[in-house]
C-alpha positions in Angstrom: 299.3 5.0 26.5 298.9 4.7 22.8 295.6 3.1 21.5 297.2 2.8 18.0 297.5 -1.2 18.4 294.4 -1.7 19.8 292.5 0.6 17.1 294.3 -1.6 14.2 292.1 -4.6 15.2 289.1 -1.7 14.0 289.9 0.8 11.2 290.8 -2.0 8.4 287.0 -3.6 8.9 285.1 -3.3 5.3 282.6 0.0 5.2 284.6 1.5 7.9 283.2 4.9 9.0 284.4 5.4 12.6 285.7 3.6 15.8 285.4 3.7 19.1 287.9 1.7 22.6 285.7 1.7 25.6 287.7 0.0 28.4 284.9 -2.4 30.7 285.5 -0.7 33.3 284.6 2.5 31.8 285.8 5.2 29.8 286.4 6.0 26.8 289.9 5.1 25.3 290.2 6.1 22.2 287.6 7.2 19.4 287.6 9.0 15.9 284.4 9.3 13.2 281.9 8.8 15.9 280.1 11.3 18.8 280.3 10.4 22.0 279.8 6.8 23.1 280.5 7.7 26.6 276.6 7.0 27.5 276.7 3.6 25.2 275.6 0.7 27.9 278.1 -1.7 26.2 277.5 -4.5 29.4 273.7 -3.8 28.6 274.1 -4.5 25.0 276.1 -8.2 25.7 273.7 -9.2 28.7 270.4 -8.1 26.3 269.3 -6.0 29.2 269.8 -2.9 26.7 268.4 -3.3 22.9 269.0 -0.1 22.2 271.4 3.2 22.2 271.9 6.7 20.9 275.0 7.0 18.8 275.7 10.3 16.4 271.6 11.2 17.2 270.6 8.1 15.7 269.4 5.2 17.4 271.1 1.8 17.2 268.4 -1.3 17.9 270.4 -4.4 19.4 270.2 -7.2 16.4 271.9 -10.2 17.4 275.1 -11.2 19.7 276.8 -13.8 21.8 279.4 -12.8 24.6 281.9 -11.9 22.4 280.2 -9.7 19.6 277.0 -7.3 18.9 275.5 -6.4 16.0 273.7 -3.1 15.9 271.6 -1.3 13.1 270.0 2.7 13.1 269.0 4.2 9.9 270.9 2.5 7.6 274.3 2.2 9.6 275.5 -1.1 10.7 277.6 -1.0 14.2 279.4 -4.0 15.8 281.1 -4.3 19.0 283.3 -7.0 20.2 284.5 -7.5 23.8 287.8 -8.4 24.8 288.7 -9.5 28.2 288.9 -5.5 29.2 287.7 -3.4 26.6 284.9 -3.1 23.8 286.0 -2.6 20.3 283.0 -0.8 19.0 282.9 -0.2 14.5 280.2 2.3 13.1 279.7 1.7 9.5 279.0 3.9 6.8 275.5 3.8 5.2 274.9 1.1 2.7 277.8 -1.6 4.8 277.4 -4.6 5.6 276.9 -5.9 9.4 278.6 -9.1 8.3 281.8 -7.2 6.7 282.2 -5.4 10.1 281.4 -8.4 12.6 283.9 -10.9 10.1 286.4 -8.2 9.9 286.3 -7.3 14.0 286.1 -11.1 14.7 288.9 -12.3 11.9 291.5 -9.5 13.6 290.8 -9.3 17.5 
């Protein structure tokens, strides 16, 4: 199955740096400019039972969310994920971007 479509909806988001489709019930899909995310609790992460991961060595702290979207920060480096009915759309930006750019960007095109 191609992931092309689905990885669209993440790669045009503003401060862009790398991507990640985790279907919900798990594994990895599809992911380019980010480590593994294989260990990322995303179901943690939208209950608030998780406020925190490892991504690329640095840790992410849990910022705000809702049951459709996270926002994320480590170091610098905003992350947002967004949760479809099967699978978590997950953005890493670069350092210096915007959460808001990545959350209106994810939300505006899923």
């Amino acid at each position: 199955m191609s992931w092309a479509p689905w990885f669209a909806h993440v790669q045009p988001c503003r401060g862009y740096s790398g991507g990640a489709i985790v279907a919900q019930a798990g594994g990895v899909c599809h992911q380019e400019g980010v480590g593994d995310v294989s260990g990322v609790d995303f179901a943690g992460l939208f209950s608030g039972s998780v406020t925190s991961c490892q991504i690329n060595g640095i840790k992410f702290m849990r910022l705000s969310g809702d049951d459709e979207m996270v926002q994320l920060r480590g170091k610098g480096r905003p992350a947002t994920v967004a949760k479809t009915n099967t699978l978590y759309l997950f953005v890493l930006g670069g350092e210096g971007a915007a959460s808001g750019n990545l959350s209106m960007d994810l939300e505006r095109s899923v």
